[in-house]
C-alpha positions as CSV (number, residue, x, y, z in Angstrom):
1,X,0.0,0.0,0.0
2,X,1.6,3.2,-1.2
3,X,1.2,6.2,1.2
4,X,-0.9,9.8,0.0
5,X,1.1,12.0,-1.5
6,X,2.1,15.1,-3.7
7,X,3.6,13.6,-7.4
8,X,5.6,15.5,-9.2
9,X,4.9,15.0,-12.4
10,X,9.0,15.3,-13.4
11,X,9.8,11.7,-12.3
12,X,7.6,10.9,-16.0
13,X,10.6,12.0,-17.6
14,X,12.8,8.6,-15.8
15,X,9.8,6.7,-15.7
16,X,9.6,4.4,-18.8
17,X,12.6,2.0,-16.7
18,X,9.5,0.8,-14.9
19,X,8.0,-0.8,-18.0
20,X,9.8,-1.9,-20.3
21,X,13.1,-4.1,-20.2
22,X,15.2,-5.3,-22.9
23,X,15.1,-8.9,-22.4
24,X,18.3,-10.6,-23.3
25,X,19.4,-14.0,-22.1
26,X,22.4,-12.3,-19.7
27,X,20.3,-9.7,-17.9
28,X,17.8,-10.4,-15.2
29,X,14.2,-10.4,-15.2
30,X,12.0,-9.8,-12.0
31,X,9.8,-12.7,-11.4
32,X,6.2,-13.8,-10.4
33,X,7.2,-17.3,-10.9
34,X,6.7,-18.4,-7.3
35,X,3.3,-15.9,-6.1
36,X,1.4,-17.2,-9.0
37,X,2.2,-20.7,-9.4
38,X,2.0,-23.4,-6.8
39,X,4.1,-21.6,-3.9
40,X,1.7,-19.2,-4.0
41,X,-1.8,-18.5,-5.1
42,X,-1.7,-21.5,-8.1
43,X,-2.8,-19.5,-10.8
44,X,-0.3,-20.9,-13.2
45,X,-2.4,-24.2,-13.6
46,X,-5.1,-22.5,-14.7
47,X,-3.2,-20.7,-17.9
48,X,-2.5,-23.9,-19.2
49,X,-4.6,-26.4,-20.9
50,X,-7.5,-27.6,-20.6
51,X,-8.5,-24.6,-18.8
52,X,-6.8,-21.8,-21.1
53,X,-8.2,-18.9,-18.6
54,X,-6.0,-15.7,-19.2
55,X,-8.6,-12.9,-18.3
56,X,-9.2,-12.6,-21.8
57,X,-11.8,-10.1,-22.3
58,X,-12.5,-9.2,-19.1
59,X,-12.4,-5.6,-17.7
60,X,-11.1,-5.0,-14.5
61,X,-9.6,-2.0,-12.7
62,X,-6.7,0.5,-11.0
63,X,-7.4,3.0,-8.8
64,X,-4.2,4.8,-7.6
65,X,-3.0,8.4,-7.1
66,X,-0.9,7.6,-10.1
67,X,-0.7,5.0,-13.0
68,X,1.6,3.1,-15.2
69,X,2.4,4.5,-18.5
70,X,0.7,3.5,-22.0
71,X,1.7,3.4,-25.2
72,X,-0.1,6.0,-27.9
73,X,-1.1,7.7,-25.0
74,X,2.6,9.0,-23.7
75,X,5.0,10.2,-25.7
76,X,7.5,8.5,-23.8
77,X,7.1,5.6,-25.1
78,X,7.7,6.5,-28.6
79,X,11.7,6.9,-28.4
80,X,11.8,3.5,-26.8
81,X,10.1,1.3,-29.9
82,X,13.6,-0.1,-29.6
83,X,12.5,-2.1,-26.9
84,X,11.7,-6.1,-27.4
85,X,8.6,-6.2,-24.8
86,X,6.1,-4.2,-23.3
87,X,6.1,-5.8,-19.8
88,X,3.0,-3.6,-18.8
89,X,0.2,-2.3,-21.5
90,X,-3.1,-1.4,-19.8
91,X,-6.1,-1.5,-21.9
92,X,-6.9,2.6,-21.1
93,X,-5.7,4.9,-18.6
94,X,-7.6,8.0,-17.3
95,X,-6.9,10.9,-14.7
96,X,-9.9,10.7,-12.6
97,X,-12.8,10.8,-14.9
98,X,-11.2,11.8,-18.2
99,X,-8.9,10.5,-20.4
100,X,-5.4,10.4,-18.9
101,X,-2.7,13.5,-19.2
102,X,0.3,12.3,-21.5
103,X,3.1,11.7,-19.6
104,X,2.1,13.2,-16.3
105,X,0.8,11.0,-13.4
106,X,3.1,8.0,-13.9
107,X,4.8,6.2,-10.8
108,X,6.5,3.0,-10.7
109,X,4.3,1.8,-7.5
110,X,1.6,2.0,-9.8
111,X,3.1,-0.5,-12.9
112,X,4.3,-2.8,-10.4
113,X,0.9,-3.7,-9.4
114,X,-0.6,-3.8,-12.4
115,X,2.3,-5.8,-14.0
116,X,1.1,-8.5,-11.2
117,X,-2.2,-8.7,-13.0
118,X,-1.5,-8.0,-16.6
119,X,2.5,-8.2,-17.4
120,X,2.8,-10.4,-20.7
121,X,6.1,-11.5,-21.0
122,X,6.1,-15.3,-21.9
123,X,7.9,-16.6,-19.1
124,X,7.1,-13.7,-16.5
125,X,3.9,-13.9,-17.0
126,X,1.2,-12.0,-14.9
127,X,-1.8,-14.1,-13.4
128,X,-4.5,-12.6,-15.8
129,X,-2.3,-11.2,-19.0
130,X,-5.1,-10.7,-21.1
131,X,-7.2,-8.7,-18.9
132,X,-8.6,-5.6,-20.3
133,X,-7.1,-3.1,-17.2
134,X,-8.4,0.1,-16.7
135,X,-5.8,2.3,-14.8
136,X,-7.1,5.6,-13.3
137,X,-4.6,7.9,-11.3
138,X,-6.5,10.5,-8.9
139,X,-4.1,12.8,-7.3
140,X,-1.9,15.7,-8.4
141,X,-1.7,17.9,-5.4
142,X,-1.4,17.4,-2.0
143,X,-4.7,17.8,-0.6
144,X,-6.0,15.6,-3.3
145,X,-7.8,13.0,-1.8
146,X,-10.8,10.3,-0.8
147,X,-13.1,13.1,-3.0
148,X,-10.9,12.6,-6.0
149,X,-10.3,9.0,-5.6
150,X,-14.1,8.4,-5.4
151,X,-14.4,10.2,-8.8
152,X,-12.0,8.0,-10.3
153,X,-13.2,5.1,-9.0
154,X,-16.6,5.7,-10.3
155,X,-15.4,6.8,-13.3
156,X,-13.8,3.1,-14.0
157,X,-16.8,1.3,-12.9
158,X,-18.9,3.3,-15.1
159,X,-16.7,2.2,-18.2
160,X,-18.0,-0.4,-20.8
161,X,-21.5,-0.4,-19.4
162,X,-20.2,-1.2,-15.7
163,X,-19.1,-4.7,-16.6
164,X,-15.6,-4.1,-15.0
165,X,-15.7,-7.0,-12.7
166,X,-13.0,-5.9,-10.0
167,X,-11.2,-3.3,-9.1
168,X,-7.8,-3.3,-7.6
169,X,-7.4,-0.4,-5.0
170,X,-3.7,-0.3,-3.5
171,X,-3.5,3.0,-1.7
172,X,-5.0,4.3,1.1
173,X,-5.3,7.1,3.7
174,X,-4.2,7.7,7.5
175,X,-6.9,8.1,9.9
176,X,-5.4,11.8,10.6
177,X,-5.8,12.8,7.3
178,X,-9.8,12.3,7.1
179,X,-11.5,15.6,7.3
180,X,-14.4,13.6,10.2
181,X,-13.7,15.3,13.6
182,X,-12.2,11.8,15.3
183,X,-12.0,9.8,12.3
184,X,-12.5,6.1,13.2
185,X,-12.3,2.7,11.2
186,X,-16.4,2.3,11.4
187,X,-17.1,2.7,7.3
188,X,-18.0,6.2,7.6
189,X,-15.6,7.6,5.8
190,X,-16.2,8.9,2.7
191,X,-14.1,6.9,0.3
192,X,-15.3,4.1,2.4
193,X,-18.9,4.7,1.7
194,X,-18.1,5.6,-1.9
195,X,-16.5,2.4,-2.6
196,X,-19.1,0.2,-1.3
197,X,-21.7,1.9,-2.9
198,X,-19.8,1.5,-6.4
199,X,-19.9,-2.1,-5.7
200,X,-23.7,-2.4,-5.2
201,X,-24.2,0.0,-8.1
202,X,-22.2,-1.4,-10.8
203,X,-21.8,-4.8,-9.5
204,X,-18.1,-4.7,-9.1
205,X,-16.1,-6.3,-6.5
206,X,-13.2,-3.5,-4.7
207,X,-10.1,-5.5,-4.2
208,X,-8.2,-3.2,-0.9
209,X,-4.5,-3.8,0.1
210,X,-4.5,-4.3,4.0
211,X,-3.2,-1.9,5.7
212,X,0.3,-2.3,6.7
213,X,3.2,-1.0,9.3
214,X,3.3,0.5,12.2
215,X,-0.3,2.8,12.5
216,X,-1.0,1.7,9.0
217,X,-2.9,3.7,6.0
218,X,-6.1,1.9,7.0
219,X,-9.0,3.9,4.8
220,X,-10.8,2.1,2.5
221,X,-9.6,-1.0,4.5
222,X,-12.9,-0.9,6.5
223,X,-15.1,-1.4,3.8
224,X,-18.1,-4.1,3.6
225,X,-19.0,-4.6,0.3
226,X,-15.7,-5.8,-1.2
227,X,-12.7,-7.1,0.8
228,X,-9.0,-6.5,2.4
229,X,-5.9,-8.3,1.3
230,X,-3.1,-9.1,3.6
231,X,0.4,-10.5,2.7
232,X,2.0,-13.5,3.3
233,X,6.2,-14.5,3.1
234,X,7.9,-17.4,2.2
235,X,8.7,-20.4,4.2
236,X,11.3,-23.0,2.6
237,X,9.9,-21.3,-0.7
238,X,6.5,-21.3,-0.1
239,X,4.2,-18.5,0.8
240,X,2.5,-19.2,3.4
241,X,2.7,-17.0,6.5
242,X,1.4,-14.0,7.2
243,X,4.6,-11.2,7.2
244,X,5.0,-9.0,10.0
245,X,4.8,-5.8,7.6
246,X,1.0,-6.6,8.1
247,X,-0.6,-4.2,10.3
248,X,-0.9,-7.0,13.2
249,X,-1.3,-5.3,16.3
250,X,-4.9,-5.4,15.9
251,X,-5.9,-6.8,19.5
252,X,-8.8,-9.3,20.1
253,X,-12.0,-8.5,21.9
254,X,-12.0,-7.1,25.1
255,X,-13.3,-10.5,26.6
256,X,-14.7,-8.6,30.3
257,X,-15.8,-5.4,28.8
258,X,-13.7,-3.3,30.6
259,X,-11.8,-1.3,28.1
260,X,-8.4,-2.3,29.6
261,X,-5.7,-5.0,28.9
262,X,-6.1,-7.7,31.1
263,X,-4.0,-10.3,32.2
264,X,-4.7,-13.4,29.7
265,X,-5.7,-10.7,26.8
266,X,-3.8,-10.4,23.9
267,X,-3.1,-6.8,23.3
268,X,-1.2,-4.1,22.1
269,X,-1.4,-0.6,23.1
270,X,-0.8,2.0,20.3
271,X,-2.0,4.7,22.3
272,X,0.0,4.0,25.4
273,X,-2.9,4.9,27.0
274,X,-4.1,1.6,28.7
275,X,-7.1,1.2,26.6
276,X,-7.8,-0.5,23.1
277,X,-8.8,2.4,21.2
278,X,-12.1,1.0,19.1
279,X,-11.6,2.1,15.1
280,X,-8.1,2.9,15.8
281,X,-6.4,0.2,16.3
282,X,-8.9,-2.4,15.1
283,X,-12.2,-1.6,13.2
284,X,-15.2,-0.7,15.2
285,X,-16.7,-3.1,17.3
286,X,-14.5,-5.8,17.0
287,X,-15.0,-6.3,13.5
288,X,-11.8,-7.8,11.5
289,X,-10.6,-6.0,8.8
290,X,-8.7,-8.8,6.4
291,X,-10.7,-11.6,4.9
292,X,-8.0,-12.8,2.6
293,X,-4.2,-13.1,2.1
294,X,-2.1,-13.5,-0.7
295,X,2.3,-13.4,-1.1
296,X,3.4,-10.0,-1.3
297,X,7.2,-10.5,0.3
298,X,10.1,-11.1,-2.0
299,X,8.6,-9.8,-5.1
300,X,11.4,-8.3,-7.6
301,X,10.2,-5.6,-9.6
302,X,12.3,-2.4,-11.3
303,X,12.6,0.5,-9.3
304,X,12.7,4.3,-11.4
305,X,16.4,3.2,-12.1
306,X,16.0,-0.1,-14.2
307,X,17.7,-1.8,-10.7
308,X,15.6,-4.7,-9.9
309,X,14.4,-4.4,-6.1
310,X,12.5,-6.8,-3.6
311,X,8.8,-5.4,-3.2
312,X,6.9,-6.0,0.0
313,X,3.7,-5.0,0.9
314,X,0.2,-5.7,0.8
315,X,-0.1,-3.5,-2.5
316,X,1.1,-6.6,-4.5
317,X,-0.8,-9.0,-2.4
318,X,-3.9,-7.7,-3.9
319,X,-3.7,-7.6,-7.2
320,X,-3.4,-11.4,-6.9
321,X,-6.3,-11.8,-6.2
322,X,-8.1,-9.4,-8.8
323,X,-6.3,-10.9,-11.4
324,X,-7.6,-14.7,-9.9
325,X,-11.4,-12.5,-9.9
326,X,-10.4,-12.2,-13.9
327,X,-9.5,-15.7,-14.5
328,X,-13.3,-16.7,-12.9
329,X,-15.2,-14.4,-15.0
330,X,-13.7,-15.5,-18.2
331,X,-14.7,-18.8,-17.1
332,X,-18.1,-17.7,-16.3
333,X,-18.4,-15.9,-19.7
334,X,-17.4,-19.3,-21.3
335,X,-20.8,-21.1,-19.0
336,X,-23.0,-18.4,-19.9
337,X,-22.4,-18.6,-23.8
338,X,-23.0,-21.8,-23.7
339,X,-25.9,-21.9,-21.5
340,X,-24.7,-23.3,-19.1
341,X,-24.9,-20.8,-16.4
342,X,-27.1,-17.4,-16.0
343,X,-25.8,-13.8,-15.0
344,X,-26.3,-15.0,-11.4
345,X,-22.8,-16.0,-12.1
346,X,-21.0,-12.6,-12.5
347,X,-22.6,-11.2,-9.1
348,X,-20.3,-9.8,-7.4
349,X,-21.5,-11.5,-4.2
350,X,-21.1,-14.4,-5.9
351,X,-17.3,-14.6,-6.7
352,X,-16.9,-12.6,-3.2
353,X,-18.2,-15.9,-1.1
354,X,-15.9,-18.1,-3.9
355,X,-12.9,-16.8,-2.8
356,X,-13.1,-16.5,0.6
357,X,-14.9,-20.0,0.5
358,X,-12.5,-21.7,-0.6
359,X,-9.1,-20.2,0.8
360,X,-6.3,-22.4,1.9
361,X,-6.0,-22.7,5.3
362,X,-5.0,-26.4,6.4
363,X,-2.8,-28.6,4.5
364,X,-4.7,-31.8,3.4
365,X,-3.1,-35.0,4.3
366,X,-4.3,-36.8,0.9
367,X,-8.0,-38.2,2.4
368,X,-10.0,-35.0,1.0
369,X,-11.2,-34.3,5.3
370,X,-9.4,-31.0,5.1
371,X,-11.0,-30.1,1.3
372,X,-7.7,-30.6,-0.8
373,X,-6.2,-27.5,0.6
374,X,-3.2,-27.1,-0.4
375,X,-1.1,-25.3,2.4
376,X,-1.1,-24.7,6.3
377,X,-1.3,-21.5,6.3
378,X,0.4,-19.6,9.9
379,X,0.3,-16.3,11.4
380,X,3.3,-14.5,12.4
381,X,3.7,-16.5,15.5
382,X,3.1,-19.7,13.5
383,X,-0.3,-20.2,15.0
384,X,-3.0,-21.6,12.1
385,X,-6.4,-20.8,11.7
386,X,-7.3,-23.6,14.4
387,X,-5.4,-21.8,17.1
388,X,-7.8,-18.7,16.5
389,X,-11.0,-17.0,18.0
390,X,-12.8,-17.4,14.4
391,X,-12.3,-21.1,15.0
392,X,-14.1,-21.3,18.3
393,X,-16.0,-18.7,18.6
394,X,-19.9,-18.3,16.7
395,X,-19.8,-14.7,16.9
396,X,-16.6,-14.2,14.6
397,X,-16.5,-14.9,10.8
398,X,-12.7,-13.9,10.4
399,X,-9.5,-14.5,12.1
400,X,-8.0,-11.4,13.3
401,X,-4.4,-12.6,11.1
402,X,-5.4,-15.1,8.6
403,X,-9.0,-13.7,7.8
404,X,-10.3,-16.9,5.6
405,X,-6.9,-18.0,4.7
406,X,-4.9,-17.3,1.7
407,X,-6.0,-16.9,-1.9
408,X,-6.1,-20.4,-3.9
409,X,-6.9,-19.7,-7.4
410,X,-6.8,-23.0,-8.5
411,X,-9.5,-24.0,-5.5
412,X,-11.2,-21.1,-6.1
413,X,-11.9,-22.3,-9.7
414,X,-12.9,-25.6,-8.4
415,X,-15.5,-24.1,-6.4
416,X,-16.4,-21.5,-9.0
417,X,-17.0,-24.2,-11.6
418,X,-19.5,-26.4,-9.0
419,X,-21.8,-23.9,-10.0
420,X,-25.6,-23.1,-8.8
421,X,-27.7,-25.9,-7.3
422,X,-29.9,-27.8,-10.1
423,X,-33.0,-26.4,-11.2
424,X,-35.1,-29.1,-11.0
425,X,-33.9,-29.9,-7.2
426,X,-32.9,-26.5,-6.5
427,X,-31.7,-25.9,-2.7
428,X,-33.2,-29.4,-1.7
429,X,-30.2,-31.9,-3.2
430,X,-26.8,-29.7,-3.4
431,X,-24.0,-31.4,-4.2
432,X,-20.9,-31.2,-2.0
433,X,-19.4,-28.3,-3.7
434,X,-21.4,-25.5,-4.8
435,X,-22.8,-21.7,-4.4
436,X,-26.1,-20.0,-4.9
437,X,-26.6,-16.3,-5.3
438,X,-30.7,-15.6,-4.2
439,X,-33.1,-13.5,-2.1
440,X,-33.9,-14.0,1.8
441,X,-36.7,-11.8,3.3
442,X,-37.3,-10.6,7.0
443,X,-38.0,-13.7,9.4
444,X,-37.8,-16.1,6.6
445,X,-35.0,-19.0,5.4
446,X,-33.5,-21.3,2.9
447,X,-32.4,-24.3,3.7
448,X,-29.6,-25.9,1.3
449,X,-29.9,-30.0,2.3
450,X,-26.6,-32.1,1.1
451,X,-27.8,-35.3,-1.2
452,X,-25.4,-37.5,0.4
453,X,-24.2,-37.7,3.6
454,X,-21.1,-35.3,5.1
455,X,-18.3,-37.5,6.4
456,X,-17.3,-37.4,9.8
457,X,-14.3,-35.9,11.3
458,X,-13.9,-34.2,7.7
459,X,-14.2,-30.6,7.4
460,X,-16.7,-28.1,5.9
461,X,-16.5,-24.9,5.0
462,X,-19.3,-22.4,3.7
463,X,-19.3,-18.3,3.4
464,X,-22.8,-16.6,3.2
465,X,-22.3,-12.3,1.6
466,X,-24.4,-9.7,1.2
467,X,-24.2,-6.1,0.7
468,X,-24.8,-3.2,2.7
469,X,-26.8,-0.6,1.8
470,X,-25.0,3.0,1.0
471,X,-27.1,6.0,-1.1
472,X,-25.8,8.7,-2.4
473,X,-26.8,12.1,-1.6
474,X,-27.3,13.4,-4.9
475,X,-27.5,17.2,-5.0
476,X,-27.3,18.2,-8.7
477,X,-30.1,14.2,-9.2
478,X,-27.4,13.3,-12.3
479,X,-27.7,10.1,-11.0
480,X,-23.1,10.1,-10.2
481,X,-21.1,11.4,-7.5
482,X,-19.6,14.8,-8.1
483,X,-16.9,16.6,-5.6
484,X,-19.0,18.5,-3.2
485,X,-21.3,15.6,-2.6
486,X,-21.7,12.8,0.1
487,X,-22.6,9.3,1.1
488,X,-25.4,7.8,3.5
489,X,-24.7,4.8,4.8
490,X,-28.5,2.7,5.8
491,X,-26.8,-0.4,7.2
492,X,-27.3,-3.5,6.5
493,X,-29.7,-6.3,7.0
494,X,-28.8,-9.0,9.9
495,X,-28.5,-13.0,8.1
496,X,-26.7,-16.0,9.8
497,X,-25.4,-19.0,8.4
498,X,-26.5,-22.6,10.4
499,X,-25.3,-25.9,10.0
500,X,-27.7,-28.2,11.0
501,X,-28.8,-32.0,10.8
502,X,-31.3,-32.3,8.3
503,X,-33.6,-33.9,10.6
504,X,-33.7,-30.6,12.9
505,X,-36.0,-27.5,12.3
506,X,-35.0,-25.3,15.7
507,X,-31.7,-23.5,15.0
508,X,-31.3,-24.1,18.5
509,X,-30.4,-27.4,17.8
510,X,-27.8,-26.3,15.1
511,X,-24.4,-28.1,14.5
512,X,-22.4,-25.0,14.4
513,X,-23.1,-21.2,13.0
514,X,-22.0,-17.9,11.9
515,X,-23.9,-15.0,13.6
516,X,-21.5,-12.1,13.7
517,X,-24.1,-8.8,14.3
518,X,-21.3,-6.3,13.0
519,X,-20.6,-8.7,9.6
520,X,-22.6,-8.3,6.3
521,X,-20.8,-12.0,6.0
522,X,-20.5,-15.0,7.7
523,X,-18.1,-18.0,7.3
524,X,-18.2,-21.6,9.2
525,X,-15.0,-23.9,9.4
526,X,-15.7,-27.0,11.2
527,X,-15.1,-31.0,11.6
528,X,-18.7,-32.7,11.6
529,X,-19.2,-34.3,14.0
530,X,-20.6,-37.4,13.0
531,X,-21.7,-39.2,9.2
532,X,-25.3,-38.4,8.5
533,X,-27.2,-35.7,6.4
534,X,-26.7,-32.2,6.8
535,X,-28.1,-28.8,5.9
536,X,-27.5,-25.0,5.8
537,X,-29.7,-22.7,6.8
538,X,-29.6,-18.7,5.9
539,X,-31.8,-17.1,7.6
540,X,-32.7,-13.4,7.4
541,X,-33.1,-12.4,11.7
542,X,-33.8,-8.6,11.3
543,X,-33.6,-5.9,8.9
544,X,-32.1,-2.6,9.3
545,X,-32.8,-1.2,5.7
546,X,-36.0,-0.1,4.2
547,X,-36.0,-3.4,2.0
548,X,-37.7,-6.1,3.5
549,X,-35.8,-8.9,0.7
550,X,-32.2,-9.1,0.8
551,X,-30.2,-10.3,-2.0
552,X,-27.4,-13.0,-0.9
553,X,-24.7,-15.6,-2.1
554,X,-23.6,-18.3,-0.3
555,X,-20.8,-20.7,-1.3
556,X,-20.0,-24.2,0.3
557,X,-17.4,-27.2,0.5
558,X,-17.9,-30.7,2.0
559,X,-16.7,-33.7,1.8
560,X,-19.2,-36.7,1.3
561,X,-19.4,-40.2,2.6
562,X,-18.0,-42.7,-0.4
């Protein structure tokens, strides 16, 4: 995540070392060979026959205060057709919500992300390199800000009749810099707000690097309608715990109440002041504020100087993962040509419970109980997801480290490709594997009943999303958000996620569940407990929006008795 800043538009004239490289046998190319392929998120596998899924066609997006240079667009580029390979080309690039200024606006922060997603070289290949990228930069002073970023977020989502799928956001702003008297981590905040509404809007999923170091650049990363990345390092060459550049030093909940460390509490005092300091150090209420991980350590990209230079960060753990969001869609265009699928398939709710459904958290040991995941994945004090509160505790979706575990494109797929129940059973006979997107109203449910009976002592795992609701306060009624304007936000409706018996009708008598109050998502990761038939219930508990039907996706993996 790159820090707010003034740009100075004269680094342009340096800036083409960032994108392109003559690549000859004897000089050294920076490498995604390790993040992408099986030491990381396993994208590779998916390139590669049968699957042949490249992104191709598929629009996705950059928002960042600058962006990475484009051919015909800056004149840069044109003393430089010398050069064997563009590493990074990006589809268009704009300055907020126009076309982009030649040559001005350009960083290297910027390129390196995107050439994450999109680079093309044959060997060095980015996870999605025919993705259609859209790269906006927003800022060109230094008060520019979440006003300006909004704008160019919008404007990006608004592109190609708002069928940009993701968008990649890896930047953010320091609490002290929001203009709210006492600025908190609560989703108030105006780029916050903005972004979540975009989502709902234009059906797009916002992809936010976690915030990271000590105090962290934490706005967007409070957002509800899209999700933060974190970033994981290597161990023996393979990524898989989460690195200490993370902001961490979130602490847990306040077990007694009292506002103060106790003995037994795991804590961390920013403040110094003896008290964990709600939407400062951690997001309001308890609420975690990373759902996903994804490598980000040890990635060697070119610095403004042609030098290649290890890149850490969050910033390049993200665009993993909206590149893997590319890689599903084309799939899903490929279903829904052939009529195989619906639109229900591109909802961004939809490919929102995928991922975080089918994350990689413990290593299966070959007899499917942990759901062929493909790595143990540890937090910084090489703890796993079992040793957290998320594992025990109803009330919490997320861990406060690992949020569901680290990105598995390849799983991700496999869940993606399960598709919707069948239409003549519907929600009655699911299959082990499988998502739904559908509608729940106030005091109601829908039950999803396995056809075969769940193992026991095997695992399941199952993520229910939904959106909250954000309007925008429209003063000029042209239907988009202009500077000046502002963002309501009208909360969201209350749903939890049971697993049950089939047999049983009283959630009282549920298995396990998901009830988080300050979550629009829930998430279960359990054993169960014994072979027999099983069921998942969503049910809609209270509504705090003036729409009595809430809209929903729900994604789920179990193993079945053979």
């Amino acid at each position: 995540m790159i820090k707010r800043g003034w740009l100075l538009s004269a680094i342009a004239f340096n800036i083409f070392t960032n994108i392109f490289i003559s690549l000859t046998p004897s000089q050294p190319v920076w490498s995604l060979v390790k993040s992408a392929d099986r030491q990381g998120v396993n994208a590779r596998i998916l390139q590669q026959p049968p699957y042949n899924l490249t992104g191709r066609n598929v629009f996705i997006g950059q928002i960042e205060l600058s962006r990475p240079l484009r051919f015909a667009v800056d004149k840069l580029s044109n003393k430089l057709l010398q050069i064997d390979r563009v590493i990074v080309q990006p589809y268009e690039v704009f300055f907020r919500d126009r076309q982009a200024i030649p040559n001005r606006n350009i960083d290297d922060h910027s390129a390196q992300v995107a050439a994450v997603i999109i680079s093309q070289h044959k060997i060095q290949r980015g996870i999605a390199p025919n993705a259609r990228l859209l790269s906006s930069a927003y800022s060109q002073r230094r008060q520019d800000g979440q006003p300006e970023a909004c704008l160019a977020a919008q404007h990006v989502a608004r592109q190609y009749n708002s069928t940009v799928r993701a968008i990649n956001f890896s930047f953010g702003e320091l609490l002290k810099e929001d203009p709210r008297p006492n600025a908190k981590l609560d989703g108030e905040a105006l780029l916050t707000l903005c972004i979540d509404w975009l989502a709902t809007k234009h059906n797009t999923l916002p992809i936010i690097a976690g915030n990271q170091g000590k105090g962290g650049i934490p706005i967007p990363t409070d957002l509800y309608n899209g999700f933060t990345v974190g970033f994981t390092r290597e161990i023996n060459g393979i990524y898989r715990q989460l690195d200490r550049g993370n902001l961490i030093h979130e602490p847990f909940l306040d077990r007694n109440g009292n506002h103060k460390y106790d003995q037994g509490e795991f804590f961390t005092d920013f403040n110094q002041d003896g008290k964990w300091t709600s939407g400062v150090e951690s997001p309001i209420d308890g609420r975690r504020s990373l759902a996903l991980l994804a490598p980000g350590n040890n990635l060697k990209l070119p610095n403004l100087q042609a030098k290649l230079k290890d890149v850490n960060g969050s910033s390049f753990a993200a665009p993993h993962v909206t590149a893997a969001i590319a890689l599903l869609h084309e799939y899903a265009d490929r279903q829904i040509r052939s009529g195989n699928w619906n639109i229900e398939a591109r909802r961004h709710e939809v490919i929102k419970a995928v991922l975080i459904n089918s994350a990689d958290k413990i290593q299966d040991q070959g007899n499917g109980k942990n759901l062929e995941m493909s790595k143990t994945i540890l937090d910084p004090f090489g703890k796993t997801w079992l040793d957290t509160e998320a594992y025990t505790s109803q009330k919490i979706p997320l861990s406060l480290y690992l949020g569901a575990g680290q990105l598995n494109a390849f799983r991700a797929f496999q869940q993606y490709q399960a598709g919707m129940p069948s239409p003549n059973n519907g929600a009655a006979n699911i299959k082990a594997i499988g998502w739904d997107s559908n509608f729940v109203t106030h005091n109601q449910y829908q039950d999803y009943s396995f056809a075969e009976p769940l193992a026991a002592d095997s695992f399941i795992t199952a993520t229910l999303t939904w959106d909250r609701q954000v309007k925008l306060n429209d003063k000029n009624n042209n239907g988009i958000y202009d500077i000046g304007e502002d963002f309501t936000n009208e909360g969201f409706n209350k749903i939890s996620l049971y697993l049950m018996r089939s047999q049983d009708n009283d959630i009282s008598q549920s298995v396990w569940s998901s009830t988080s109050q300050v979550d629009n998502l829930q998430h279960i990761f359990i054993k169960i407990p014994t072979t027999g038939k099983y069921k998942l219930r969503v049910l809609s508990k209270s509504t705090d929006t003036n729409s009595l039907g809430q809209r929903y996706a729900i994604a789920w993996w179990a193993k079945t008795k053979r």
